[in-house]
C-alpha positions as CSV (number, residue, x, y, z in Angstrom):
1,X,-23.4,-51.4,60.6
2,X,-26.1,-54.3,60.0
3,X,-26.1,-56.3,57.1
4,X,-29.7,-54.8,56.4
5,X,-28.1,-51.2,56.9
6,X,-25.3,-51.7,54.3
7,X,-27.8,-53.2,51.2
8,X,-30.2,-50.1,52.3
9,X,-27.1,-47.8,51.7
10,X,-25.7,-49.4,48.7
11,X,-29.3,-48.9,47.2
12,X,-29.5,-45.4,48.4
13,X,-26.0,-44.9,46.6
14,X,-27.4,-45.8,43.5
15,X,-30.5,-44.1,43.6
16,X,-28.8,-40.8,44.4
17,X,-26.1,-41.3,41.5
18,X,-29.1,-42.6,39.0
19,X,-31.2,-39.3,40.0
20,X,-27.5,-37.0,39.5
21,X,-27.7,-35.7,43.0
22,X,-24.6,-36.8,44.1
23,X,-22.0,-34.2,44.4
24,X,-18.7,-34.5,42.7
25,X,-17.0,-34.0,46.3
26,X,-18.3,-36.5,48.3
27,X,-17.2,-36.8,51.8
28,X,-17.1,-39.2,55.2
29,X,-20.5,-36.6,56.8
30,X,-21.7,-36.7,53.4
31,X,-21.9,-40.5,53.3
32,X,-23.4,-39.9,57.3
33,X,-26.4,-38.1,56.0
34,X,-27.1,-40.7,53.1
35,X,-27.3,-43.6,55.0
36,X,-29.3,-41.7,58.0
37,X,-31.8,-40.7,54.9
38,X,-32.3,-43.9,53.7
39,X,-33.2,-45.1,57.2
40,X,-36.1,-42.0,57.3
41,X,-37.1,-43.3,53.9
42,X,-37.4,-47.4,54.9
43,X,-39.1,-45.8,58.2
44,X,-41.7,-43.4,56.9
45,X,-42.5,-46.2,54.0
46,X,-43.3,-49.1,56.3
47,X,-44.8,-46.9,59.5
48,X,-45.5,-43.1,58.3
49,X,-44.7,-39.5,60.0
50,X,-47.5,-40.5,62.4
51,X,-45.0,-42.8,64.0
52,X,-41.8,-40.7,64.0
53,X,-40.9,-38.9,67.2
54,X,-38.0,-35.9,66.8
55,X,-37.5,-37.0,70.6
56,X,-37.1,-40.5,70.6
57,X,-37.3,-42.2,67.1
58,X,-34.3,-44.7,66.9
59,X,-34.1,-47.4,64.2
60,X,-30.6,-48.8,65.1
61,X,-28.0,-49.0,67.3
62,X,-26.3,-45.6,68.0
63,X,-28.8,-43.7,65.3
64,X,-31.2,-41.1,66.8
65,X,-32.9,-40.4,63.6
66,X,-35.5,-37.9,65.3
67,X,-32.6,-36.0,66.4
68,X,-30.8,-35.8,63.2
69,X,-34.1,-34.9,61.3
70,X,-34.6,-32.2,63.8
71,X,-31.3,-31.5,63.0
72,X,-31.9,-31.1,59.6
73,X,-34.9,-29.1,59.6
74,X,-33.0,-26.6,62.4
75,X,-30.0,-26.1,59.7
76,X,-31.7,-26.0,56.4
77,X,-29.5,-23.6,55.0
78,X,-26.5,-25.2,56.3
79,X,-26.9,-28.9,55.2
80,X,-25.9,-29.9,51.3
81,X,-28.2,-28.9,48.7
82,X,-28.6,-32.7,48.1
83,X,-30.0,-33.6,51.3
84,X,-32.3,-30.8,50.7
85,X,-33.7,-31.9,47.6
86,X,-33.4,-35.4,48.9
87,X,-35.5,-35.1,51.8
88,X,-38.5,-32.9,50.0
89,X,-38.8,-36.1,47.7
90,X,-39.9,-38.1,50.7
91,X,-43.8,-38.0,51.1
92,X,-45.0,-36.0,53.5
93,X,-42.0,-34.4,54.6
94,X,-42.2,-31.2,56.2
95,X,-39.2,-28.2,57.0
96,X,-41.9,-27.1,59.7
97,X,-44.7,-29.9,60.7
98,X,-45.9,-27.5,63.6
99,X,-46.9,-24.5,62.0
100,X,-48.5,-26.8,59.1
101,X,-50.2,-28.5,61.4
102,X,-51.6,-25.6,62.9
103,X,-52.5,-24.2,59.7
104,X,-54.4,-27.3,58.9
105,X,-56.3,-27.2,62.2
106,X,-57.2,-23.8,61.2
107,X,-58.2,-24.5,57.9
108,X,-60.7,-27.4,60.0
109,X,-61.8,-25.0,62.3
110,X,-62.8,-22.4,59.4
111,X,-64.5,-25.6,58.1
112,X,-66.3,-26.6,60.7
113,X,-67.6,-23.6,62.1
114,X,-68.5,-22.4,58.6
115,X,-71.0,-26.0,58.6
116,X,-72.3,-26.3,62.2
117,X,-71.5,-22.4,64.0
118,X,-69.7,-22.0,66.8
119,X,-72.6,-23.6,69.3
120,X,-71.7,-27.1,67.7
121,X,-68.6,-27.0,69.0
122,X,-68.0,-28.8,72.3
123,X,-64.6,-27.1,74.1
124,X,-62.6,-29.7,76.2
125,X,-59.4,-29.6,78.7
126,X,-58.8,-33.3,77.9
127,X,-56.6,-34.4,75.3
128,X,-58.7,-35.8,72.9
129,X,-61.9,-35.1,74.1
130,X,-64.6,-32.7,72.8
131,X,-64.8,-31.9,69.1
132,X,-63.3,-34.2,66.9
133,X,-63.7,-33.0,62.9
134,X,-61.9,-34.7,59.9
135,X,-59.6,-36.3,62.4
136,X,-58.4,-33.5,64.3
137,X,-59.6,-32.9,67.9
138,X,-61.1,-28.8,67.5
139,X,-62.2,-28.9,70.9
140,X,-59.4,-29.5,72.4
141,X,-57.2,-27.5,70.7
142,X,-59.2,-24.8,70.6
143,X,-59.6,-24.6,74.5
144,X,-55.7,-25.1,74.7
145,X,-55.7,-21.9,72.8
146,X,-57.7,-20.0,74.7
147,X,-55.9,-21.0,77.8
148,X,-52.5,-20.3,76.6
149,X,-53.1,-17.4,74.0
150,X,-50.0,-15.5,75.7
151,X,-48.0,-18.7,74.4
152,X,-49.0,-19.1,71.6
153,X,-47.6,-18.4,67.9
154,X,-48.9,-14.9,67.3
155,X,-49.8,-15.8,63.3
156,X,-52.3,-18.3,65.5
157,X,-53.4,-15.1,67.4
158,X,-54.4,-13.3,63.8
159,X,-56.0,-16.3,62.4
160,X,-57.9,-17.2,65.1
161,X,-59.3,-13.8,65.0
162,X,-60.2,-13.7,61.6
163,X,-62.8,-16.2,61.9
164,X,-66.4,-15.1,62.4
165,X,-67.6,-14.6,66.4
166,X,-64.3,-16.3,67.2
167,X,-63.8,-15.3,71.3
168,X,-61.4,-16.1,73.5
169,X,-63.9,-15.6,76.6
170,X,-66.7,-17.3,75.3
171,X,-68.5,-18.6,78.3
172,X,-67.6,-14.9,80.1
173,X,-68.8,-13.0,77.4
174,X,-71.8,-15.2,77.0
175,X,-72.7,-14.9,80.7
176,X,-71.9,-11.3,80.5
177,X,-74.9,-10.7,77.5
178,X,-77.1,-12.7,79.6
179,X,-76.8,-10.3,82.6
180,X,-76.9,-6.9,80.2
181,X,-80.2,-8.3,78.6
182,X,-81.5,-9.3,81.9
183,X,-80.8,-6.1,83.3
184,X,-82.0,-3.8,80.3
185,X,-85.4,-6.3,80.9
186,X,-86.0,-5.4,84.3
187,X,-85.3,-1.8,83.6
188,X,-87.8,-1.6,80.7
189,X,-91.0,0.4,82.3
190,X,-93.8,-2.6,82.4
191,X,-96.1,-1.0,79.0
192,X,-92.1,-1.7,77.0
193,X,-91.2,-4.7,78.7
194,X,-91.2,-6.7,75.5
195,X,-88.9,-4.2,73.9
196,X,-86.6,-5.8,71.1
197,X,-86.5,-9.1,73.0
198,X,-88.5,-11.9,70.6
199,X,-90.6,-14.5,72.6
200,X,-87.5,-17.5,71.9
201,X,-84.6,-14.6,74.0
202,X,-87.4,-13.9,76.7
203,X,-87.7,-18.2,77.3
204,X,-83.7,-18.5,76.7
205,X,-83.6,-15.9,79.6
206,X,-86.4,-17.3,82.1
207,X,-84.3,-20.7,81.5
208,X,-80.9,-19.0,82.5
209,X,-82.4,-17.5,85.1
210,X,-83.7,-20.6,86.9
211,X,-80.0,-22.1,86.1
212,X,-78.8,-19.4,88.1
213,X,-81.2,-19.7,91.1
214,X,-80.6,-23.7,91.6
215,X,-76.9,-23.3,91.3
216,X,-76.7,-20.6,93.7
217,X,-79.7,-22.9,96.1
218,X,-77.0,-25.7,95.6
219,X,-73.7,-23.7,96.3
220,X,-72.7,-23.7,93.0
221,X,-71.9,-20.2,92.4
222,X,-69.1,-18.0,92.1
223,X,-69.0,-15.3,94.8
224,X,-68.6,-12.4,92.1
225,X,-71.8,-13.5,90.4
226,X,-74.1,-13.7,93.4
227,X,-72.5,-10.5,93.4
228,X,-73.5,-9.0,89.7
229,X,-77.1,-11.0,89.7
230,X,-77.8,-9.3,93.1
231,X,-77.5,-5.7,91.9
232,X,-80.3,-6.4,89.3
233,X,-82.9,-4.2,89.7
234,X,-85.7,-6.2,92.1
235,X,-83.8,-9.4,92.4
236,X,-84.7,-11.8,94.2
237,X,-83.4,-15.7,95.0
């Protein structure tokens, strides 16, 4: 053990006897756990959780403190009622960071689509990319979600769900509207033709419409779609 190691034990020692945390019983794994919790402590002070890495974080020789932390949180119920209490007193410490993470993204999402709706949200397959909102990239995540919704936890299912218009086709299900109100349109005898449809949806679908007809000019269309536009009553390219 380092010099360094043995002054941050010593002091970890006394700060567990001065707080009357220390069991009367105190044995060789008992003393393992102390110092490997005052080596968390010095490394969440001087570089935060954002750092630390379950998989790899090492702060000396022959200590894998991510694994013994994983450890920890795996065998809650089976680690001293010290070390419990010992490692909730360290900021930020978590028995479960994933799912509170993902709770917090959901509390951002609720947040964020509550401000701006759903159409200010800009979906991305790039880590990073798309929405980012109080530090948390909602774009992303959200189209990881929708991509792996058979994966993922199924409290994330239910909560997603909860929120307003939330879908997990949107694009689909957009496209899909578009054709029903273009084909209900075309069907409408020519005295009805405006039906329900105000003057801003009749414009939204002349401009989708012209979308569709230079994508297909340009080879940009999926073969099912040519398919679906094609049976619209009078269609033409």
């Amino acid at each position: 053990m380092r010099a360094i190691d043995r002054r941050i034990l010593a002091q970890a020692r006394r700060d567990l006897t001065r707080r009357r945390r220390r069991p009367a019983r105190w044995t060789l794994v008992d003393e393992q756990h102390l110092w490997k919790l005052a080596l968390l402590r010095e490394f969440v002070r001087k570089q935060g959780w954002g750092r630390f890495n379950t998989k790899s974080t090492g702060v000396a020789p022959g200590v894998k403190l991510g694994s013994w932390v994983s450890s920890c949180r795996s065998n809650r119920h089976l680690i001293p009622p010290w070390l419990c209490e010992e490692l909730e007193s360290i900021p930020g410490w978590s028995w479960n960071p994933l799912r509170e993470e993902r709770r917090r993204r959901l509390a951002v999402l609720r947040e964020f689509v509550g401000r701006h709706g759903w159409a200010a949200l800009r979906t991305s397959d790039r880590p990073g990319g798309g929405t980012v909102y109080e530090g948390v990239a909602l774009g992303y995540w959200v189209s990881t979600c929708r991509h792996q919704r058979e994966d993922i936890a199924k409290e994330i299912v239910a909560e997603l769900e909860k929120i307003p218009s939330w879908s997990w086709r949107p694009v689909e299900e957009a496209r899909e509207d578009k054709l029903a109100r273009l084909r209900a349109y075309l069907e409408t005898p020519l005295d009805r033709k405006r039906g329900p449809l105000t003057l801003e949806e009749l414009e939204m679908l002349g401009e989708w419409v012209r979308e569709k007809r230079l994508a297909y000019a340009e080879g940009r269309m999926a073969r099912w779609l040519v398919a679906e536009i094609e049976m619209l009553p009078g269609w033409t390219w």
